[in-house]
C-alpha positions in Angstrom: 52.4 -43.1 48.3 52.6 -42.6 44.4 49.9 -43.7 42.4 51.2 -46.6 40.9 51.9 -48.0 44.5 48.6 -47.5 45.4 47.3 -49.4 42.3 49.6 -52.2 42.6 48.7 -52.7 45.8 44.6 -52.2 44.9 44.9 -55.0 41.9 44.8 -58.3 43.7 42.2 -57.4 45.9 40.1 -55.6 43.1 40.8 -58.9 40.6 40.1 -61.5 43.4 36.3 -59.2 44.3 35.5 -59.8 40.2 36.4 -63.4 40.3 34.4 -63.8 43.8 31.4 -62.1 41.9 32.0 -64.2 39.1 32.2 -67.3 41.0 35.1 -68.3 39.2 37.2 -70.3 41.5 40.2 -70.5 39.3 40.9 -66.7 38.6 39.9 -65.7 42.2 42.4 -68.7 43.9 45.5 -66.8 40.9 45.3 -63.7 43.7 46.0 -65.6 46.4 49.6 -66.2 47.6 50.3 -70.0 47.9 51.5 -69.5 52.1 48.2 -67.5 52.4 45.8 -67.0 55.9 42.2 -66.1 56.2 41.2 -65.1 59.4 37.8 -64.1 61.3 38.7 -60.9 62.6 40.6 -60.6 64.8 42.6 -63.6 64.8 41.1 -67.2 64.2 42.5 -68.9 61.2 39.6 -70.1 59.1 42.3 -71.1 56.3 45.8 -71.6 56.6 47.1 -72.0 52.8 45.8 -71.5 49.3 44.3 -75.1 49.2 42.2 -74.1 52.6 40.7 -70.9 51.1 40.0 -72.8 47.8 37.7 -75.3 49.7 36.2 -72.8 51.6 34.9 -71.1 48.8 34.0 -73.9 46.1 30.7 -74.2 48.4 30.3 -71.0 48.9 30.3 -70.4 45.2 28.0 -72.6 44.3 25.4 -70.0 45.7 23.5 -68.6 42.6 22.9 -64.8 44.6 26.3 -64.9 45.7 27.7 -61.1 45.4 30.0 -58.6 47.1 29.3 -55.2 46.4 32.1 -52.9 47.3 31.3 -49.7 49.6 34.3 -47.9 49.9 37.9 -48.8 49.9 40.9 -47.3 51.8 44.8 -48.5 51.6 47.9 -47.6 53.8 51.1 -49.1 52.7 50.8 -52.7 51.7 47.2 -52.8 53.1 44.0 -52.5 51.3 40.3 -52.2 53.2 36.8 -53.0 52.0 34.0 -52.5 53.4 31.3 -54.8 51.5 27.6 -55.8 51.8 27.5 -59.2 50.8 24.7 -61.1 49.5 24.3 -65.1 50.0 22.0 -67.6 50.1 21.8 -69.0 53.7 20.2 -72.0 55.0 16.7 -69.5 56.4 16.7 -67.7 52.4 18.5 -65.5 51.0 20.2 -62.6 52.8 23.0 -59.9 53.1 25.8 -59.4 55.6 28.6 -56.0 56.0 32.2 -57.1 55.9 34.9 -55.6 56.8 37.6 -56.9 54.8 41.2 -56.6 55.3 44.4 -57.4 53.0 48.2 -57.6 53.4 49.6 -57.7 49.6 52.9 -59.3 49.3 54.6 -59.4 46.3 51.1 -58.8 44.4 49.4 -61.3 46.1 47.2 -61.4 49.9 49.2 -62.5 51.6 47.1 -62.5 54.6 43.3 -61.3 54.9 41.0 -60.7 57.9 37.3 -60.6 58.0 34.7 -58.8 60.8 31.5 -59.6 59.5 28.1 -57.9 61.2 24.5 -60.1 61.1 22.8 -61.8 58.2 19.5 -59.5 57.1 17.5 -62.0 56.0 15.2 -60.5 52.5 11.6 -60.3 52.9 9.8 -62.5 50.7 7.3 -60.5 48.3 
């Protein structure tokens, strides 16, 4: 896979984790294809459609600790994976969570994404 493949493919996912950490809704929605699914891993739609994921994530961005912070990233063809600790603010107090993230790009947009995510960690209040 050339270079520019492999950075085509990387883009959407790479835009749509800055709009995520950004909590910008509108930019993080433009990476998603219109047809798009969200799964929990390994297959149970969460979202079916760009409409779905949007209302999934308004909430969710509306946490003020909300951040993924990328571990290390690995593509094959049209697939791109992450592997994230995520912080959030859950109902208990703030925490973090891995996720495995998985993409299919179609036509420079995820076209489908999957996500196996481990137990929240709860932070210690100091």
């Amino acid at each position: 896979m050339s270079d520019d493949i492999g950075s085509d493919i990387i883009h959407p996912v790479t835009q749509q984790l800055d709009a995520y950490n950004t909590r910008d809704i509108d930019a993080f929605m433009h990476w998603w294809a219109d047809n798009c699914q969200y799964y929990a891993f390994p297959d149970i739609l969460l979202a079916n459609g760009a409409a779905e994921i949007r209302a999934r994530h308004v909430t969710r961005f509306d946490e003020p600790d909300l951040f993924g912070k990328l571990l290390s990233r690995i593509t094959m063809d049209n697939m791109v994976i992450d592997h994230e600790t995520v912080t959030r603010n859950f109902p208990e107090g703030k925490g973090e969570l891995d996720v495995i993230c998985i993409y299919q790009i179609e036509q420079g947009k995820i076209a489908k994404a999957w996500f196996k995510t481990g137990p929240a960690r709860l932070h210690q209040n100091t």
